[in-house]
N, CA and C atoms as an extended XYZ file, in Angstrom:
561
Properties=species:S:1:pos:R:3:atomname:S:1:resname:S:1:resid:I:1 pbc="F F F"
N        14.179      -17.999       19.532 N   UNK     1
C        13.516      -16.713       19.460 CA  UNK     1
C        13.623      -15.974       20.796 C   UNK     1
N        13.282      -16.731       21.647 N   UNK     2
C        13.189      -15.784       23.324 CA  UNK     2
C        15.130      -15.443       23.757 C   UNK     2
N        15.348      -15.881       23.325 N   UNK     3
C        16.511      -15.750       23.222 CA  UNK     3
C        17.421      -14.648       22.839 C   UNK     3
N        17.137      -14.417       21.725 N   UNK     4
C        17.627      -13.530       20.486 CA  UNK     4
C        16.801      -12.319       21.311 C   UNK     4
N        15.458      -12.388       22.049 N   UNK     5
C        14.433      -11.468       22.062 CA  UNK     5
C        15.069      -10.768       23.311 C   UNK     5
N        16.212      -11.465       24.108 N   UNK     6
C        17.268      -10.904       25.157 CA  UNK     6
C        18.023      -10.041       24.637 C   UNK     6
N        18.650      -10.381       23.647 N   UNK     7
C        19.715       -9.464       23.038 CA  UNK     7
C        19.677       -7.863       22.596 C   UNK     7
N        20.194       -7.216       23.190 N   UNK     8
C        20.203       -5.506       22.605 CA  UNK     8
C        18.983       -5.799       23.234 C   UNK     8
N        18.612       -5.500       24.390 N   UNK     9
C        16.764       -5.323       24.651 CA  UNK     9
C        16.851       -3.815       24.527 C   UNK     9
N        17.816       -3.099       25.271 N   UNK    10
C        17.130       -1.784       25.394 CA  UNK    10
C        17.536       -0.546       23.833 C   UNK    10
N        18.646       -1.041       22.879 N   UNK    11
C        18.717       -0.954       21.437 CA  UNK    11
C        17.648       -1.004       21.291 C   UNK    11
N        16.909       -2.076       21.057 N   UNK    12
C        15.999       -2.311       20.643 CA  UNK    12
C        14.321       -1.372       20.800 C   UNK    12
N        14.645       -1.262       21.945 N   UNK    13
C        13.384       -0.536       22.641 CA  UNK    13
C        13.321        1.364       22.351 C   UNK    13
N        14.692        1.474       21.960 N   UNK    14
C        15.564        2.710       21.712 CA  UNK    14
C        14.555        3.080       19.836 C   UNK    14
N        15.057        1.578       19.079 N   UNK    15
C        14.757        1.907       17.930 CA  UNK    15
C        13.717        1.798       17.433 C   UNK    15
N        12.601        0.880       18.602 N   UNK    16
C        11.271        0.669       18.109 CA  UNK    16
C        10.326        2.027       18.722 C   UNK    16
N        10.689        2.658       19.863 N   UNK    17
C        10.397        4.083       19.880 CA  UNK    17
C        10.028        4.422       18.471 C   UNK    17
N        11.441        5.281       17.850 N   UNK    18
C        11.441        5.652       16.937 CA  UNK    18
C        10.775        5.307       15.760 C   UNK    18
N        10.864        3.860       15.271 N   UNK    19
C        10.123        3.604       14.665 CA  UNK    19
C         8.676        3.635       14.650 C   UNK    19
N         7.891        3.761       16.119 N   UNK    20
C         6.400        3.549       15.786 CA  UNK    20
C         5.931        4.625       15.515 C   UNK    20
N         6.814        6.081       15.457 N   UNK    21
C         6.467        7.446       15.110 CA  UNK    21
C         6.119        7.282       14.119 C   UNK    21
N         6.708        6.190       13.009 N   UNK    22
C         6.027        6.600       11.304 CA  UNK    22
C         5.003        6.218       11.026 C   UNK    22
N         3.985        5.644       12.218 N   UNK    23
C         2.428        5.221       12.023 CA  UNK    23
C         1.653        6.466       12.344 C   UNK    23
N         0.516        6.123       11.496 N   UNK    24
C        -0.525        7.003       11.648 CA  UNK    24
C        -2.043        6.443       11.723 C   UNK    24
N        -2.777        7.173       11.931 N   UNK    25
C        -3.771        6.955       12.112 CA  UNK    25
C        -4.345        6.552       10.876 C   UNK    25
N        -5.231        5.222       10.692 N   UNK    26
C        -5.987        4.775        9.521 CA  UNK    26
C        -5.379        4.305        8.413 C   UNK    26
N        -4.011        3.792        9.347 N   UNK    27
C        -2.806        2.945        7.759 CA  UNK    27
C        -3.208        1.430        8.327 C   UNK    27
N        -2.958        1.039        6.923 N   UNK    28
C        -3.294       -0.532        7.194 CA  UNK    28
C        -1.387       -0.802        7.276 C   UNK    28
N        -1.272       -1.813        8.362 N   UNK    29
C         0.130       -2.193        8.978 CA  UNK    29
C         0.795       -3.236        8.801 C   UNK    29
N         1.636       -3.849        7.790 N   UNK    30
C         2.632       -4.829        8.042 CA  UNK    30
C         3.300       -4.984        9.321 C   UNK    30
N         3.274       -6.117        9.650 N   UNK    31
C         4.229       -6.478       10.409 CA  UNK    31
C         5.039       -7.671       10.077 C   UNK    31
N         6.237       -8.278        9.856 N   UNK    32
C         7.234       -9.396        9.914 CA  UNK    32
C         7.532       -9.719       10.870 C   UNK    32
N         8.228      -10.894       11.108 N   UNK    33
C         8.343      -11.113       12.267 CA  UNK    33
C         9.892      -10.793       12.834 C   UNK    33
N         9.978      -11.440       14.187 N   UNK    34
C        11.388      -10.635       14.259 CA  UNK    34
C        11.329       -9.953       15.749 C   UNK    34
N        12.769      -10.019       16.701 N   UNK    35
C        12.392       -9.543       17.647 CA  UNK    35
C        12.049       -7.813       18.035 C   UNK    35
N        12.412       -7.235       17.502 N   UNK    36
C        12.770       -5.784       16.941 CA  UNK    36
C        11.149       -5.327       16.523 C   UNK    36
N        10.638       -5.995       15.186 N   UNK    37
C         9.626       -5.808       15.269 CA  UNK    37
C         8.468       -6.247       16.537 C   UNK    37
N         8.593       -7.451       16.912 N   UNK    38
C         7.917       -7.282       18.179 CA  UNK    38
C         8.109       -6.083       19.259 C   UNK    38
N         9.189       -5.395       19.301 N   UNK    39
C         9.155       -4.669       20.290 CA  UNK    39
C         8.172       -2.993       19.195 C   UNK    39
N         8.734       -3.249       18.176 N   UNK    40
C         7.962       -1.922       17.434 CA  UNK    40
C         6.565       -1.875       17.791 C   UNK    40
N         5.860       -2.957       17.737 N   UNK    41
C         4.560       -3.294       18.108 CA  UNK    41
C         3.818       -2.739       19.620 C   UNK    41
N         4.960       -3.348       20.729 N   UNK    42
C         4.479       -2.907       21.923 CA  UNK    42
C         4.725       -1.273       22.145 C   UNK    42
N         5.181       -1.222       21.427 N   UNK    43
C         5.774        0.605       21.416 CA  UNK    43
C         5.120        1.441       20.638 C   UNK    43
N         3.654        0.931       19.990 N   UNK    44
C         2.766        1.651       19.218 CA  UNK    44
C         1.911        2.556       20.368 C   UNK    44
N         1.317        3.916       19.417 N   UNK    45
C         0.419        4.644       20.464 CA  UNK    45
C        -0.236        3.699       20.919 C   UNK    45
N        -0.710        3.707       21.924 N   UNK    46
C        -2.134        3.349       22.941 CA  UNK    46
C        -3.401        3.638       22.397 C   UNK    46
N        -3.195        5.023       21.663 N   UNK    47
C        -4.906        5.493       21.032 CA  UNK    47
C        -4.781        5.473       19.576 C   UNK    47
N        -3.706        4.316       18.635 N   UNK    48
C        -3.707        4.238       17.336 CA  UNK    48
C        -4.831        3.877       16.880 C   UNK    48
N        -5.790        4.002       15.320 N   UNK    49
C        -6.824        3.479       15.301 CA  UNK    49
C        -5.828        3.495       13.901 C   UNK    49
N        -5.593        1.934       13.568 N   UNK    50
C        -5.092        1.571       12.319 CA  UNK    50
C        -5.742       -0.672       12.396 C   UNK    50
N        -5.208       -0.597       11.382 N   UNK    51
C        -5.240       -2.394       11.089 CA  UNK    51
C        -3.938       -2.928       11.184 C   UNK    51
N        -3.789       -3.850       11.471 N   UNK    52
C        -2.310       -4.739       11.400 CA  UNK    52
C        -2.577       -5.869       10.736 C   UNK    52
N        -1.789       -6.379        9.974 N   UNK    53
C        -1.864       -7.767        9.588 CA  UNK    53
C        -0.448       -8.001        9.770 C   UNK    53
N        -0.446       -8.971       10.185 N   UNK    54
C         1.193       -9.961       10.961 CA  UNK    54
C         0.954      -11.120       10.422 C   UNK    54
N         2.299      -11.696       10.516 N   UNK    55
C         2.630      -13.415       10.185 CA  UNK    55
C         3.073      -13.608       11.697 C   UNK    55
N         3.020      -13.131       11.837 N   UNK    56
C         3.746      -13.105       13.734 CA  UNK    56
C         2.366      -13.343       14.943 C   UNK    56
N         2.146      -14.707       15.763 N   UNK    57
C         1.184      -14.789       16.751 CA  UNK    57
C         1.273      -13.750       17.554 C   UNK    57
N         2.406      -13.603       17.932 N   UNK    58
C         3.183      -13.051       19.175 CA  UNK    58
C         2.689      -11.509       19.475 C   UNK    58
N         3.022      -11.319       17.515 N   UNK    59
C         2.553       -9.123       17.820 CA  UNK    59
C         1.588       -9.213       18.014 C   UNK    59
N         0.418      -10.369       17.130 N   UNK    60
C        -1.144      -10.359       17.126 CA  UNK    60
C        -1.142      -10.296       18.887 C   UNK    60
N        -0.642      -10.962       20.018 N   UNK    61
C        -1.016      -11.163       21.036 CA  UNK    61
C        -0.811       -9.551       21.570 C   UNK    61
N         0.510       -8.864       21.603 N   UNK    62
C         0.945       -8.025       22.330 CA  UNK    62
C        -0.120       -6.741       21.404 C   UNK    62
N        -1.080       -7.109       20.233 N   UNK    63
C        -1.314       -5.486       20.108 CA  UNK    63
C        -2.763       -5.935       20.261 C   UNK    63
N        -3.512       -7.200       21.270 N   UNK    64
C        -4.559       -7.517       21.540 CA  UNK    64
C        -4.866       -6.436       22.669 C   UNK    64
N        -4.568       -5.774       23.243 N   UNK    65
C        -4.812       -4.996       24.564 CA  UNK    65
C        -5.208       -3.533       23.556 C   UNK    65
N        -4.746       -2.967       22.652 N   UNK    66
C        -4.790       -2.099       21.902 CA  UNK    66
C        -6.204       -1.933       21.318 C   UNK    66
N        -6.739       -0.865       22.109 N   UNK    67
C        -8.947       -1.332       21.723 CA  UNK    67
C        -9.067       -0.826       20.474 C   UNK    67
N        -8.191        0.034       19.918 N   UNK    68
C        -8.126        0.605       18.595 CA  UNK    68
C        -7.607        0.198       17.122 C   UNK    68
N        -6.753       -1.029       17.270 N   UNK    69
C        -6.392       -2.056       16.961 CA  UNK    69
C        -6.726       -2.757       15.829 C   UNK    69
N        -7.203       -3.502       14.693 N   UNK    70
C        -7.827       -4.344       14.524 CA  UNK    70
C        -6.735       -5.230       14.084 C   UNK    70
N        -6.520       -6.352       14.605 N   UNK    71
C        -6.012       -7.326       14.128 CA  UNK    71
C        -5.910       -8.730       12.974 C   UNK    71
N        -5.193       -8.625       11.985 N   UNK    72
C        -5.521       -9.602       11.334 CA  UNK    72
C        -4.141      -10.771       11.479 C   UNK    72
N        -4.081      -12.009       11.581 N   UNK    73
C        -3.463      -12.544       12.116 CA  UNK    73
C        -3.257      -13.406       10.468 C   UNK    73
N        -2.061      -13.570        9.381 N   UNK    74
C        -1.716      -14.278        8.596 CA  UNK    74
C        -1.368      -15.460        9.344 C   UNK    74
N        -2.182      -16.952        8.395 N   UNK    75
C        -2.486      -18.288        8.939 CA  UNK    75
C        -1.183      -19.069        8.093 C   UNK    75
N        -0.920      -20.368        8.191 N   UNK    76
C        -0.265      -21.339        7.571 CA  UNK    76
C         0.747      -22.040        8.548 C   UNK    76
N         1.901      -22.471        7.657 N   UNK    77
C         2.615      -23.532        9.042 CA  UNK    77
C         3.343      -22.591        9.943 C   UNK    77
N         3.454      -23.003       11.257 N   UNK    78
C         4.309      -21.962       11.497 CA  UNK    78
C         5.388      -22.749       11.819 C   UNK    78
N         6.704      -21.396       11.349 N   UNK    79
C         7.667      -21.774       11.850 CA  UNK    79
C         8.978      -21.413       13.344 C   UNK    79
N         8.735      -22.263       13.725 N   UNK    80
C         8.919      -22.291       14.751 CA  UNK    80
C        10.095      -21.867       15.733 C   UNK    80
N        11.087      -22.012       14.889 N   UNK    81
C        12.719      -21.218       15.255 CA  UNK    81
C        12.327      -19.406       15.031 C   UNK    81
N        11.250      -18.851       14.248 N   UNK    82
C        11.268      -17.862       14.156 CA  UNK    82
C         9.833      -17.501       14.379 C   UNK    82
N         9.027      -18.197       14.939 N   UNK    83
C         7.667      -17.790       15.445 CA  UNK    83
C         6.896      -16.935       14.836 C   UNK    83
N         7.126      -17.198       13.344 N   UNK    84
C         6.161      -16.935       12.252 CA  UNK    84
C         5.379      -18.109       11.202 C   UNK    84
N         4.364      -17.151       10.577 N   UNK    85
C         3.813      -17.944        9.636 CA  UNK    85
C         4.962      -17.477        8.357 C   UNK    85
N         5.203      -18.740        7.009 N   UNK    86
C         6.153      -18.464        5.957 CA  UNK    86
C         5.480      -19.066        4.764 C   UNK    86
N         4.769      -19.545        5.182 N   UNK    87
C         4.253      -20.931        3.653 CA  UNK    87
C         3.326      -20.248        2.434 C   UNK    87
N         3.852      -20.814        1.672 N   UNK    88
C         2.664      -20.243        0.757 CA  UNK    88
C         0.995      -20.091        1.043 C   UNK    88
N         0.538      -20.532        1.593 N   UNK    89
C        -0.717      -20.258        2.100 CA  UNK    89
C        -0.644      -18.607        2.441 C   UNK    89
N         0.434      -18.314        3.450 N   UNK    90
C         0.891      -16.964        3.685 CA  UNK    90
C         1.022      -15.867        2.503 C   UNK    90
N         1.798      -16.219        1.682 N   UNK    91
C         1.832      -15.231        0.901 CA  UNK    91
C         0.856      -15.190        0.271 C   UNK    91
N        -0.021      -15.885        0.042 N   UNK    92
C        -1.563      -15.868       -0.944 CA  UNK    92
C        -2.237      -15.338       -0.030 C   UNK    92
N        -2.105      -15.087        1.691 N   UNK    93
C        -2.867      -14.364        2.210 CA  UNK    93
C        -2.538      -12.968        2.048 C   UNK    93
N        -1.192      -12.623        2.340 N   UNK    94
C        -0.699      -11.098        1.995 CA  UNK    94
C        -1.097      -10.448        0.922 C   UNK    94
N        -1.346      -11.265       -0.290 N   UNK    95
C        -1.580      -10.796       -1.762 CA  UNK    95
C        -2.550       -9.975       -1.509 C   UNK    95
N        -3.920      -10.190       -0.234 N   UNK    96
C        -5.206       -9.932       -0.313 CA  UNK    96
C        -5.538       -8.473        0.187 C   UNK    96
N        -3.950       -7.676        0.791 N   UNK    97
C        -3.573       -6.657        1.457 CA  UNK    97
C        -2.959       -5.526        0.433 C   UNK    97
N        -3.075       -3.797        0.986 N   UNK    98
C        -2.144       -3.368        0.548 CA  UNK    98
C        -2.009       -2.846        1.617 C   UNK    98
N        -0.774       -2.523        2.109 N   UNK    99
C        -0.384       -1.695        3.225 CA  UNK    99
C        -0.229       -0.394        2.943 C   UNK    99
N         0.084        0.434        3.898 N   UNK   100
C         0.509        1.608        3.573 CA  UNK   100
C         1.544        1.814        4.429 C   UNK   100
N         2.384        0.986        5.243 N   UNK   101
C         3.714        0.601        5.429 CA  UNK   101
C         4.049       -0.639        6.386 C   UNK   101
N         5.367       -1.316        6.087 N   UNK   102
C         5.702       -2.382        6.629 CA  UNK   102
C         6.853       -2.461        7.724 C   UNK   102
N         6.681       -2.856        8.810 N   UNK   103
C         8.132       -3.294        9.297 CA  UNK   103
C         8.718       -4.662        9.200 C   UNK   103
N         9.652       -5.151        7.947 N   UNK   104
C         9.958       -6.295        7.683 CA  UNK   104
C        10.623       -6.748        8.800 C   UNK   104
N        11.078       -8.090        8.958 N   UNK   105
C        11.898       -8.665        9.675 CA  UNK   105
C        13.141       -8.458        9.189 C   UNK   105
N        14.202       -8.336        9.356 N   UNK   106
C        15.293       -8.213        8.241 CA  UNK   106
C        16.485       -9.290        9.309 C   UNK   106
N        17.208       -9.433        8.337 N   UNK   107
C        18.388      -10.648        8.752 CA  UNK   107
C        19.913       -9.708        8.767 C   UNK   107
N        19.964       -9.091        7.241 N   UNK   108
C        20.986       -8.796        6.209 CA  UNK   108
C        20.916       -7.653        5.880 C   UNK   108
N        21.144       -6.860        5.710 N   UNK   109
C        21.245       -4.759        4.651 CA  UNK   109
C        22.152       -4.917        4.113 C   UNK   109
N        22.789       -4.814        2.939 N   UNK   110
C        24.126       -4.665        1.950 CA  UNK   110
C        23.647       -3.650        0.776 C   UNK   110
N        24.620       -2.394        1.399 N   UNK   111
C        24.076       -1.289        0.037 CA  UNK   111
C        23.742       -2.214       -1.482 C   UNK   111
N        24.623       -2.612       -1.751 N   UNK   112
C        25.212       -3.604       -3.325 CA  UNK   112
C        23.722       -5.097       -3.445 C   UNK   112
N        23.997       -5.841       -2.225 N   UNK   113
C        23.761       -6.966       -2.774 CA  UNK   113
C        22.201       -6.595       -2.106 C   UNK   113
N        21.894       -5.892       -1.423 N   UNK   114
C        20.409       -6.054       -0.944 CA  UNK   114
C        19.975       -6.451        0.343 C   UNK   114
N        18.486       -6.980        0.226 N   UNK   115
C        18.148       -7.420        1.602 CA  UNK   115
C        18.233       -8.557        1.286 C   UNK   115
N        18.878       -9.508        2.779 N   UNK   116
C        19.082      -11.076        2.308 CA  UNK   116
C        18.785      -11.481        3.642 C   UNK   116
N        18.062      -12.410        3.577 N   UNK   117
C        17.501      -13.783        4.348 CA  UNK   117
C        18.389      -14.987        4.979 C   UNK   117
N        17.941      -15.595        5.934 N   UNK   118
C        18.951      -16.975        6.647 CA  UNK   118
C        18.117      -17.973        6.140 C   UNK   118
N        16.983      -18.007        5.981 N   UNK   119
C        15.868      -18.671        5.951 CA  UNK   119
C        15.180      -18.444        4.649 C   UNK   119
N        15.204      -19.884        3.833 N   UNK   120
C        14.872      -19.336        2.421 CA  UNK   120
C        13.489      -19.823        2.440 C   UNK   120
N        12.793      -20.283        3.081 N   UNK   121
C        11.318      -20.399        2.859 CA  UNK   121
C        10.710      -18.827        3.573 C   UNK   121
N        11.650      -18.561        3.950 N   UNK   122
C        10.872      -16.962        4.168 CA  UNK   122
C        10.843      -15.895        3.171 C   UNK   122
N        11.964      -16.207        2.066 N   UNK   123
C        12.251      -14.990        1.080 CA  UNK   123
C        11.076      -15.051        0.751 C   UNK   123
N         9.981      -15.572       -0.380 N   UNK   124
C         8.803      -15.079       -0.947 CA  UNK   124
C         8.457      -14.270        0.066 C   UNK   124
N         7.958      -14.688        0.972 N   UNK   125
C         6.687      -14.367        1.796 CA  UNK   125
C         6.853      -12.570        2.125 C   UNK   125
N         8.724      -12.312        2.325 N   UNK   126
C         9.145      -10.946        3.077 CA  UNK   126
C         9.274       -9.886        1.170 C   UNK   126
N         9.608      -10.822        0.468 N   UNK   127
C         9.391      -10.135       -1.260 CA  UNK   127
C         7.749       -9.817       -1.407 C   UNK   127
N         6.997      -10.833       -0.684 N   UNK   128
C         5.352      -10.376       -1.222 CA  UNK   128
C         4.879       -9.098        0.070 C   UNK   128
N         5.742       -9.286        1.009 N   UNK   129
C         5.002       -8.014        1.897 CA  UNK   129
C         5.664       -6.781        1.519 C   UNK   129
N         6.931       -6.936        0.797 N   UNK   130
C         7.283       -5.576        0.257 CA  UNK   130
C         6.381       -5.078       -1.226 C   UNK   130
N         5.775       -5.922       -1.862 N   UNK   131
C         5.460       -5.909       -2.715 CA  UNK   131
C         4.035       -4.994       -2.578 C   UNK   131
N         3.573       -5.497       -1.518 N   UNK   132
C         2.228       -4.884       -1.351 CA  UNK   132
C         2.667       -3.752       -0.250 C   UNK   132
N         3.167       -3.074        0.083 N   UNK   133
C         3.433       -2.259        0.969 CA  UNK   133
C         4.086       -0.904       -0.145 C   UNK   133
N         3.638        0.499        0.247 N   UNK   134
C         4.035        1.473        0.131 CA  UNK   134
C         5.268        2.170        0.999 C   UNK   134
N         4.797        1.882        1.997 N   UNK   135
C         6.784        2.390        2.192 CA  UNK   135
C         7.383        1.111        3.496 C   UNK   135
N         8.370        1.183        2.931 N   UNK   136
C         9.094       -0.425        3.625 CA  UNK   136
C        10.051       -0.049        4.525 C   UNK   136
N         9.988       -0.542        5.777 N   UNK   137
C        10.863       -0.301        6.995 CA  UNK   137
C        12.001       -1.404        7.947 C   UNK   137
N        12.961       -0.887        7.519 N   UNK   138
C        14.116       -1.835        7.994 CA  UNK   138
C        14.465       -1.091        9.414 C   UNK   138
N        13.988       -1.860       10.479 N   UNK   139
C        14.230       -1.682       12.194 CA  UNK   139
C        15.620       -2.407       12.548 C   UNK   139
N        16.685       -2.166       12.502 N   UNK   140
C        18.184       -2.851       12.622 CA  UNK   140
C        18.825       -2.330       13.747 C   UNK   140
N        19.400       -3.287       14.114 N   UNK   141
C        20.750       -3.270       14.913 CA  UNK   141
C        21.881       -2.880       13.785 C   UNK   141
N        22.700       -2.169       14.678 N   UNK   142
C        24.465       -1.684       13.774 CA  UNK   142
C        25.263       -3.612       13.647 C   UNK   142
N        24.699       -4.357       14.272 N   UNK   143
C        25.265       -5.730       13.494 CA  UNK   143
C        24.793       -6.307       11.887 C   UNK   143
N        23.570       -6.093       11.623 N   UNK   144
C        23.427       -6.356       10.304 CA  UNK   144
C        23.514       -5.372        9.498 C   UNK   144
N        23.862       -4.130        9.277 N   UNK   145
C        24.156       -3.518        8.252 CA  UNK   145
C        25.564       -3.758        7.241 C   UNK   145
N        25.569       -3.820        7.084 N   UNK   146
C        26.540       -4.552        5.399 CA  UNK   146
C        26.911       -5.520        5.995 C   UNK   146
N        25.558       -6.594        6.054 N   UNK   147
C        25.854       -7.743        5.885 CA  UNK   147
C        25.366       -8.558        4.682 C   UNK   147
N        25.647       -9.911        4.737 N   UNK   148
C        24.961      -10.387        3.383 CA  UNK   148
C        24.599      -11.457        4.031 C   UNK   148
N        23.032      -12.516        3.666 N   UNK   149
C        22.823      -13.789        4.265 CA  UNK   149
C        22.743      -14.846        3.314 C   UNK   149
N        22.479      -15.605        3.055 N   UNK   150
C        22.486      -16.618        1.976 CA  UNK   150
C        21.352      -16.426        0.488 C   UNK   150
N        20.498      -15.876        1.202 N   UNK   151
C        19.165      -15.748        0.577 CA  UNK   151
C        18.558      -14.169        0.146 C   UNK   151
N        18.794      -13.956       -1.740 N   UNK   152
C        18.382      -12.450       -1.542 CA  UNK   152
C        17.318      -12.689       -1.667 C   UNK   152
N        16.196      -11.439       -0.946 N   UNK   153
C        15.235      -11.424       -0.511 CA  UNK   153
C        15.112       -9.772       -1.836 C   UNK   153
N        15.261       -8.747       -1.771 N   UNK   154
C        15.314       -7.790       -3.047 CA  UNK   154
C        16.334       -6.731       -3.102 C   UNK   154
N        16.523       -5.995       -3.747 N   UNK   155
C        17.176       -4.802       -4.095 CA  UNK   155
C        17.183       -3.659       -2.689 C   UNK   155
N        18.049       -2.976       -2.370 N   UNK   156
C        18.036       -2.452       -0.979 CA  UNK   156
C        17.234       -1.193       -1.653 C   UNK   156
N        16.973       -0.677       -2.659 N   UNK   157
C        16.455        0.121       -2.445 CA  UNK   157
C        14.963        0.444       -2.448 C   UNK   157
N        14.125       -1.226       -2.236 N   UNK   158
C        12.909       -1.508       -2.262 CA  UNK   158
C        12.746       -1.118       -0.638 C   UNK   158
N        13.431       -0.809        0.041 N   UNK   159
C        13.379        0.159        1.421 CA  UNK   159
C        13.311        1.265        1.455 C   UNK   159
N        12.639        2.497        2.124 N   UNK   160
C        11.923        3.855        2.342 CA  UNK   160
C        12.691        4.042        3.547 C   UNK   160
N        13.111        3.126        4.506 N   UNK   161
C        13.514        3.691        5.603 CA  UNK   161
C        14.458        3.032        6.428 C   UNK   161
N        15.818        2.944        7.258 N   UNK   162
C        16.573        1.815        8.079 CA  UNK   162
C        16.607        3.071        9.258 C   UNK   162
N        16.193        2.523       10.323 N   UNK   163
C        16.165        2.967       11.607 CA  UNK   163
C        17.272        2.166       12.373 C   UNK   163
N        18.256        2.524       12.740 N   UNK   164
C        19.431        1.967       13.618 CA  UNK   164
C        19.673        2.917       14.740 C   UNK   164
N        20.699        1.627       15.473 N   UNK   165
C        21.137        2.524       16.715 CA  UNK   165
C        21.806        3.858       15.890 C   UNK   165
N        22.013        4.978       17.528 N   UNK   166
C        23.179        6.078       17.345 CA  UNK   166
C        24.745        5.660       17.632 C   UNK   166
N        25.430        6.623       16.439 N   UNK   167
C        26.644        6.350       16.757 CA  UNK   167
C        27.358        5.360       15.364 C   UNK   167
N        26.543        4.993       14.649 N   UNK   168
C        27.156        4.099       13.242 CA  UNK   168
C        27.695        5.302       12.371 C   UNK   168
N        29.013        5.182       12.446 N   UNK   169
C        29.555        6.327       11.106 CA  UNK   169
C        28.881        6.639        9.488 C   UNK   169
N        29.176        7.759        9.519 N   UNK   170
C        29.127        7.928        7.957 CA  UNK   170
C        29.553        7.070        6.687 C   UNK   170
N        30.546        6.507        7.133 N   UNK   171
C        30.964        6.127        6.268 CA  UNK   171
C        29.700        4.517        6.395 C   UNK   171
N        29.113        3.717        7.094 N   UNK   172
C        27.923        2.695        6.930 CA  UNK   172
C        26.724        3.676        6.428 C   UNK   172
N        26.495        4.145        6.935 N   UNK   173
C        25.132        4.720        6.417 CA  UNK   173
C        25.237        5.197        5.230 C   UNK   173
N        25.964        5.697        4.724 N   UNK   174
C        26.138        6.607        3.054 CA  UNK   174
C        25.347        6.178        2.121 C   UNK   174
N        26.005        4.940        1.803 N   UNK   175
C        25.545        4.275        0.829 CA  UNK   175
C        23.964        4.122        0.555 C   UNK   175
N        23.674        3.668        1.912 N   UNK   176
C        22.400        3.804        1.574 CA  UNK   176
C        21.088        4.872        1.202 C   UNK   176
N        21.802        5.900        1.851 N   UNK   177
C        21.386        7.494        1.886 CA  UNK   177
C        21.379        7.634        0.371 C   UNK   177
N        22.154        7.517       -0.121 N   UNK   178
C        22.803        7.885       -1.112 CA  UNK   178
C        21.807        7.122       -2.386 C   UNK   178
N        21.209        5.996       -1.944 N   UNK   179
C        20.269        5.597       -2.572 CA  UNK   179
C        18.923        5.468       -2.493 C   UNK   179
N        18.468        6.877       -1.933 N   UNK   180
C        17.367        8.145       -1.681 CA  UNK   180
C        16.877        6.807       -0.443 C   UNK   180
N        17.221        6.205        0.593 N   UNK   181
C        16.584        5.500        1.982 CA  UNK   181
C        16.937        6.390        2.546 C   UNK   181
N        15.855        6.840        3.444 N   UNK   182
C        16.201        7.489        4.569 CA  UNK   182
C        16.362        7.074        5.893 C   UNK   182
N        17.380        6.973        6.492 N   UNK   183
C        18.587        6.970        7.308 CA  UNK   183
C        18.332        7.392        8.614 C   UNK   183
N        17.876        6.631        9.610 N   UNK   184
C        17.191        7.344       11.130 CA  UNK   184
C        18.245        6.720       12.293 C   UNK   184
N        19.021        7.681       13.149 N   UNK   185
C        19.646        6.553       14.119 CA  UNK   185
C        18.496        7.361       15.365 C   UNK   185
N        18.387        6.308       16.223 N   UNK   186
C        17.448        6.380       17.053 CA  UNK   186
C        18.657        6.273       18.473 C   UNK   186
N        18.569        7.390       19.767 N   UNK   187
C        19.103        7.028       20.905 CA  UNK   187
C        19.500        8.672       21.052 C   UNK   187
């Protein structure tokens, strides 16, 4: 994880900008885990007054300074290559939520085949936070877009939004446009 959490740092910091613009005041907040989303997290207003619920210790820690904040921290095993909670205990906690938007973790984007997973004890858990979430947010690097991972996780167009770097042609983004997601390059 700390690792991966090196890679593209300032991509990253580029697209989680952008991304924390689509919060508002008094939305209840998905978070997945993921390094990308961790950085979306630290890149939230300062004077947000919303809820978060995470499978992620890590965001719970970084949006503890946030007095406006309220944190709910999803419990079960964690796993540890990806420094989330995944287990069913988890998703029976998510059930107890509705959001009013999510930033999933994402692995995979493939106009065709969907969102797909490396990690198949994570598919439920990232299918039940889309499930309960009103609009769903894919925070990406230009490396996973039309990719595919082992594990489909749902239909790409159970996404509202893919925020990527600037500079990915028309011809990657289309498809998805094209299947009413709206399409943000951030930089």
């Amino acid at each position: 994880y700390y690792e991966r959490d090196k890679q593209r740092y300032e991509v990253k910091t580029l697209l989680a900008h952008v991304a924390s613009e689509l919060v508002q005041d008094g939305q209840l907040i998905f978070f997945g885990g993921g390094t990308t989303n961790a950085e979306v997290a630290r890149n939230l207003p300062v004077n947000l007054r919303a809820t978060v619920v995470t499978i992620s210790p890590l965001i719970a820690l970084y949006l503890a300074e946030y007095p406006n904040i309220e944190i709910i921290q999803i419990g079960g095993r964690m796993n540890k290559r990806e420094l989330v909670t995944s287990d069913a205990e988890a998703v029976a906690q998510v059930r107890r939520f509705q959001a009013d938007i999510c930033f999933l973790g994402i692995c995979s984007l493939h106009p065709e085949v969907g969102i797909t997973g490396n990690l198949y004890e994570e598919v439920e858990l990232s299918r039940t936070l889309i499930e309960q979430s009103g609009e769903v947010v894919a925070t990406v690097t230009a490396d996973k877009l039309g990719t595919i991972a082992p594990f489909i996780v749902a239909p790409i167009q159970e996404l509202t939004h893919i925020i990527t770097e600037k500079g990915i042609g028309d011809d990657v983004l289309a498809p998805y446009a094209a299947l009413g997601i709206q399409t943000i390059q951030a930089g």
